[in-house]
C-alpha positions as CSV (number, residue, x, y, z in Angstrom):
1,X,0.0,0.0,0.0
2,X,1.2,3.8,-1.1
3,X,1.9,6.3,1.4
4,X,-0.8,8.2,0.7
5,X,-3.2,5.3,1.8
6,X,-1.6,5.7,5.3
7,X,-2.1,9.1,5.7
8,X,-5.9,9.4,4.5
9,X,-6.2,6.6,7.3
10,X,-4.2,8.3,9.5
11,X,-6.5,11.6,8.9
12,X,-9.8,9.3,9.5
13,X,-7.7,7.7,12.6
14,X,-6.9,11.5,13.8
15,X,-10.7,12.7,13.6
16,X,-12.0,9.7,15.1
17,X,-9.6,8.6,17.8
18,X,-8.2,11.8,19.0
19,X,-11.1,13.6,20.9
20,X,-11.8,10.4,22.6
21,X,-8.5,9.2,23.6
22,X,-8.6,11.6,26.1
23,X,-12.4,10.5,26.9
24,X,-12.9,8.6,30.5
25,X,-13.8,9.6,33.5
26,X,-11.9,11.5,35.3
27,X,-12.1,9.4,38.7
28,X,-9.6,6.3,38.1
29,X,-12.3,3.7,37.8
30,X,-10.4,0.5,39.6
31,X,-8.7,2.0,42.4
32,X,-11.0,1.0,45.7
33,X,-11.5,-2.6,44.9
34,X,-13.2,-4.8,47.6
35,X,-15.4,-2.9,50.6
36,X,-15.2,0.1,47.8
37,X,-18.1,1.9,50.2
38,X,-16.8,1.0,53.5
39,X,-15.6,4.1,55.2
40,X,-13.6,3.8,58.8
41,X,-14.6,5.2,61.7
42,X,-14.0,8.4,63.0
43,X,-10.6,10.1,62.5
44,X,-7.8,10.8,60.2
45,X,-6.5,8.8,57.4
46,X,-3.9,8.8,55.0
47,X,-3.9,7.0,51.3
48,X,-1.7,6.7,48.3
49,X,-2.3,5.2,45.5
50,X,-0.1,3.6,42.8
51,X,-1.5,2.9,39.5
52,X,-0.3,1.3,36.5
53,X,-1.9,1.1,33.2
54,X,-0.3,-0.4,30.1
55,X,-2.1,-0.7,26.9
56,X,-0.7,-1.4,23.2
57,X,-4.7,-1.5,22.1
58,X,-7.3,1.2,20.8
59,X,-11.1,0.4,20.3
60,X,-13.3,1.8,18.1
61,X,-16.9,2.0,18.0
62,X,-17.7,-1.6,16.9
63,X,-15.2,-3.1,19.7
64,X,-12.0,-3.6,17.3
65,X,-8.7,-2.3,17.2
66,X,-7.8,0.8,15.4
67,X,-4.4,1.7,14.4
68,X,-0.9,1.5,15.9
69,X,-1.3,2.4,19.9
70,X,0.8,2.7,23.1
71,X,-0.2,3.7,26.3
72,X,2.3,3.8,29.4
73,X,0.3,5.5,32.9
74,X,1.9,5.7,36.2
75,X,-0.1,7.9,38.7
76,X,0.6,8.4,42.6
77,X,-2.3,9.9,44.0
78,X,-2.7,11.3,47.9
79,X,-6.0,11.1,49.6
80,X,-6.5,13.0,52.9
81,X,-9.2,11.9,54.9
82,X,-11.1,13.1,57.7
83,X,-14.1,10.9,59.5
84,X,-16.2,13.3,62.1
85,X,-16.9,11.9,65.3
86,X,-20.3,13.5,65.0
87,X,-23.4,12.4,63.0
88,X,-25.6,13.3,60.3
89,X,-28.9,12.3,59.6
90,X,-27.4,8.7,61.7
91,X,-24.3,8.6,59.5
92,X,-20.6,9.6,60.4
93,X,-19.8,12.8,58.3
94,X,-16.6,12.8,56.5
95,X,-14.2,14.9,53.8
96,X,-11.6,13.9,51.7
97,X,-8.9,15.5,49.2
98,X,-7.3,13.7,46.6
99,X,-3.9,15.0,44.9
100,X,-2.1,13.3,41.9
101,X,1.3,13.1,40.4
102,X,1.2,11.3,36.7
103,X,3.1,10.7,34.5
104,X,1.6,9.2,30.7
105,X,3.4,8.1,27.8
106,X,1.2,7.9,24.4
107,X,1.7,7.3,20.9
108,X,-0.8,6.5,18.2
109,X,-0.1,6.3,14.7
110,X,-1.4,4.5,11.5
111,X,1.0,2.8,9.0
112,X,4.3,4.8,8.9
113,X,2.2,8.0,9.6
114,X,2.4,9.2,13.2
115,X,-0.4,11.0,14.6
116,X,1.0,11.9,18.2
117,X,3.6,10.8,20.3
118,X,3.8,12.3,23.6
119,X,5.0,12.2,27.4
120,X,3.9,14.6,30.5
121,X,4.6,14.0,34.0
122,X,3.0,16.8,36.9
123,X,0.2,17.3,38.9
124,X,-3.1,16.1,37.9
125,X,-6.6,18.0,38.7
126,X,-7.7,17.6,42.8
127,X,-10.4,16.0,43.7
128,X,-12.3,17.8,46.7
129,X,-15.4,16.1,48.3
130,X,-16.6,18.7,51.2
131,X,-19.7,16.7,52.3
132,X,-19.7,12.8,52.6
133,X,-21.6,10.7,55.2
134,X,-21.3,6.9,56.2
135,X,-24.1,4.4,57.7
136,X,-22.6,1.8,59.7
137,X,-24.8,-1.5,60.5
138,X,-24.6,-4.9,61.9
139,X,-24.3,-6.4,58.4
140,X,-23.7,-3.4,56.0
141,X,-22.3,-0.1,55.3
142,X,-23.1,2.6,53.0
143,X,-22.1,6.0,51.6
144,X,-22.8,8.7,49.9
145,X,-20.2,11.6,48.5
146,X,-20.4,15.1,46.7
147,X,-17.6,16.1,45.2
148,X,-15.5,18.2,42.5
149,X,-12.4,17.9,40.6
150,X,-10.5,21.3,40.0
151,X,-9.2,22.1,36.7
152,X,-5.5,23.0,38.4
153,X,-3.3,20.3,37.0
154,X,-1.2,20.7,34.0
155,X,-2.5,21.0,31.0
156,X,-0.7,21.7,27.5
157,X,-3.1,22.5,24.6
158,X,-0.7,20.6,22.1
159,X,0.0,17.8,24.4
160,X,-3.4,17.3,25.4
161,X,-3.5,13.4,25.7
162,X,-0.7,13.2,28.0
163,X,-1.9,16.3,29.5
164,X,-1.9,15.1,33.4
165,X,-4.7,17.3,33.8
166,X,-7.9,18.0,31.8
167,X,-9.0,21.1,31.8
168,X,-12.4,21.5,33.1
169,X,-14.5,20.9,36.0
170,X,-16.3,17.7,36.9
171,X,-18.8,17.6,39.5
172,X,-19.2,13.8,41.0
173,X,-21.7,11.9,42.9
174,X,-20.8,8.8,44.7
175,X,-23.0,6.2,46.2
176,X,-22.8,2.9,47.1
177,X,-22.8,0.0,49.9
178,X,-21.2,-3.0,51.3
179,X,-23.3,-6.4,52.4
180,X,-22.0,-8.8,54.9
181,X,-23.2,-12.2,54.0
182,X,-22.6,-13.6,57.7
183,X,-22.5,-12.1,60.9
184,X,-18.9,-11.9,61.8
185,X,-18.6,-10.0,58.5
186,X,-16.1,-12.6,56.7
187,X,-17.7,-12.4,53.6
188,X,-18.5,-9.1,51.9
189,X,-20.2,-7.8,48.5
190,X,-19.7,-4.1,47.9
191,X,-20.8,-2.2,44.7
192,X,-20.2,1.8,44.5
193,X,-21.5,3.6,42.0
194,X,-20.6,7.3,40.6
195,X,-21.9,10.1,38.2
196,X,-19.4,12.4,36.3
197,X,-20.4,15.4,34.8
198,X,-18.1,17.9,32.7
199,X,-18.0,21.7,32.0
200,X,-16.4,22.7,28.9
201,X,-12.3,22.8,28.4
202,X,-11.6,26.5,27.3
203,X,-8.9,25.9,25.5
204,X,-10.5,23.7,22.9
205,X,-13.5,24.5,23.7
206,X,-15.3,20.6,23.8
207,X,-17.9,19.2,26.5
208,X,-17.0,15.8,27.4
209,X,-20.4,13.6,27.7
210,X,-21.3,12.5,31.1
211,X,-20.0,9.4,32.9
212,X,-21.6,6.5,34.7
213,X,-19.4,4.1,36.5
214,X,-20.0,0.8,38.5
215,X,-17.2,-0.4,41.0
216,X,-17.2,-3.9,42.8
217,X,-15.7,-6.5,44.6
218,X,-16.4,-10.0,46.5
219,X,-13.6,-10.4,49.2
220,X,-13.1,-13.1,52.2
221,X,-11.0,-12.2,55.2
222,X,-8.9,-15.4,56.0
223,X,-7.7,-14.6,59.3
224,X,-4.3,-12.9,61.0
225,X,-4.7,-9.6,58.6
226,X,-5.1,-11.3,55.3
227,X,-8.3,-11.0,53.2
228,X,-8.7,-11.8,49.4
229,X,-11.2,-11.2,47.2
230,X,-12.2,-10.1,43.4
231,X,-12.8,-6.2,42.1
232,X,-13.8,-5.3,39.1
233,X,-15.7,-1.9,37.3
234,X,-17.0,-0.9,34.4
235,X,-17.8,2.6,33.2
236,X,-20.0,4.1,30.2
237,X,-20.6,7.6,28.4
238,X,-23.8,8.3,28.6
239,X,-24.4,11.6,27.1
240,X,-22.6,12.9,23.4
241,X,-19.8,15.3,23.8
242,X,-20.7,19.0,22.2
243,X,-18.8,21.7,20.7
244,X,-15.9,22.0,18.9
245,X,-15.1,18.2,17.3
246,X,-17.2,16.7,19.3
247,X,-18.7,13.0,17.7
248,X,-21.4,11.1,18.4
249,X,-19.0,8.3,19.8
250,X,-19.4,7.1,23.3
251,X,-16.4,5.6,25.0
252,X,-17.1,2.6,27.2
253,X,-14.9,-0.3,29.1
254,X,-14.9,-3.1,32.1
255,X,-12.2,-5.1,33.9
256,X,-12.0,-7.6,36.2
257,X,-9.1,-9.1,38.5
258,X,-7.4,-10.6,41.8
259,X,-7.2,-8.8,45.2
260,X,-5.4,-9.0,48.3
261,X,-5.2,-7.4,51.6
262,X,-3.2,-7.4,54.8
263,X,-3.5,-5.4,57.7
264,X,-0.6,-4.8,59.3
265,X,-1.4,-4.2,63.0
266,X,1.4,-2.5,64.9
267,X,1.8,-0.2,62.3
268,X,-2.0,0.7,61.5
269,X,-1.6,0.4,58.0
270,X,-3.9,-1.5,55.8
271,X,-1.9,-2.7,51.8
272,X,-3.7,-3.9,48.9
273,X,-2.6,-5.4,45.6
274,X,-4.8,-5.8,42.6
275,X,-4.2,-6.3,39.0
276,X,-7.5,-5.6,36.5
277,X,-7.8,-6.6,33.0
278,X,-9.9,-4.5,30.7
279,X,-12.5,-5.5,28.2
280,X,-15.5,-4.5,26.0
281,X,-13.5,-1.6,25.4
282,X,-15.3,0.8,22.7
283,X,-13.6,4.5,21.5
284,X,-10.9,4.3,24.4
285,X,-7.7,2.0,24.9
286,X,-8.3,-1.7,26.3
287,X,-5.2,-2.8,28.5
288,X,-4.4,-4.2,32.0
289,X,-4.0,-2.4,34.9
290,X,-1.7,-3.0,38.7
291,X,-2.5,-1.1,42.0
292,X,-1.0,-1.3,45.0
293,X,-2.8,1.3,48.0
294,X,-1.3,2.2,51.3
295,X,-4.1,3.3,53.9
296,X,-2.8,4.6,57.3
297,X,-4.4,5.6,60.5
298,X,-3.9,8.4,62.5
């Protein structure tokens, strides 16, 4: 095939793929696993997160892969968290700030025609949830969460898919429970679910649709700190982005894995592991993912 076949690809790839490879939501779908809705009692808590995502695949809208792809994502994100030792309507009140560090490595191209090839590292956009509250029974919790992300991460108009952060606001609203299926609370189903919706990015001046996401896990505490379970999550678009290049693709994906815990006593400090695999991936990349969290109290 001529060169020229490449590059009207390539154009078709750019048009299509571009606006959407920086589609998603802007929460980290993945990243609270089993008990995703527990919340601990009353005080202060520390988390960081460690995420890896590598994908060589893009989607497109029918669920197949679509030109040459790499994707390389390592984000650190710190959570602050603060549990009230009053109550609200019966629940614990609580507050929490999230700040991330990434760094993403991207390239997409079609043929011998590259379309982008880029790497950022910096500070991604804070997440800020002022008003939360917790129910606590004898064989369940439950939360609920309003929150916002702030467009104050980096962002570079001719890097934007390795852009750490996006540009625009997102208002979120979590909610979600956790179900024990016995009465010393050794098994557990949790499911948390969150809303995402976008102002518009000034700089290119697009609307990304809104987001619906679905996170979940089956664990089993085996005794002496050690519990082990399955997460999993899938996310959809499920409103059309508007403005300036916006399609009428919607991106979508799910991915399910392995967890494990341990609680180290002495040290207050809970450690989980959990690798995800995506799939059923349409207009966004469809990789694997490894996440190690360190949650310590104060």
């Amino acid at each position: 095939m001529n060169k020229s076949f490449f590059i009207a690809v390539a154009v078709s790839l750019m048009l299509i793929c571009a606006p959407v490879v920086q589609a998603g939501c802007h929460y980290v779908n993945g990243v609270e696993g089993i008990k995703a809705a527990t919340i601990p009692p009353p005080g202060f808590y520390y988390r960081m997160y460690n995420v890896y995502l590598a994908s060589d695949e893009y989607m497109d809208d029918h669920g197949n892969e679509s030109g040459d792809f790499d994707l390389d994502v390592f984000c650190q994100a710190h959570r602050f968290i603060w549990v009230a030792d009053y109550q609200l309507l019966g629940a614990d009140f609580f507050a929490d700030i999230g700040i991330p560090l990434t760094y993403t490595d991207i390239r997409m191209g079609a043929g011998d025609v590259t379309l982008f090839d880029e790497n950022q590292f910096g500070m991604g956009d804070i997440l800020l949830e002022p008003f939360a509250l917790a129910w606590h029974g004898p064989r369940y919790d439950a939360a609920v969460a309003l929150g916002v992300y702030l467009p104050v991460g980096r962002y570079n108009v001719n890097k934007p898919n390795s852009s750490p952060g996006k540009n625009y606001w997102t208002g979120v609203v979590q909610l979600g429970g956790t179900l024990y299926l016995d009465k010393e609370k050794t098994w557990s189903v949790s499911l948390l679910s969150r809303y995402e919706t976008n102002s518009e990015n000034s700089e290119t001046e697009l609307t990304k649709g809104d987001f619906f996401s679905l996170e979940w896990g089956v664990g089993s505490k085996l005794g002496q700190g050690w519990e082990i379970g399955v997460a999993g999550y899938s996310e959809w678009q499920v409103s059309d982005d508007s403005g300036n290049g916006a399609t009428e693709d919607r991106a979508e994906v799910s991915a399910v894995g392995p967890e494990i815990n341990y609680f180290l006593v002495p040290l207050k400090t809970n450690m989980t592991l959990r690798y995800l695999k995506q799939f059923g991936a349409k207009n966004t990349s469809e990789g694997s993912m490894a996440i190690l969290t360190f949650t310590c109290a104060f």
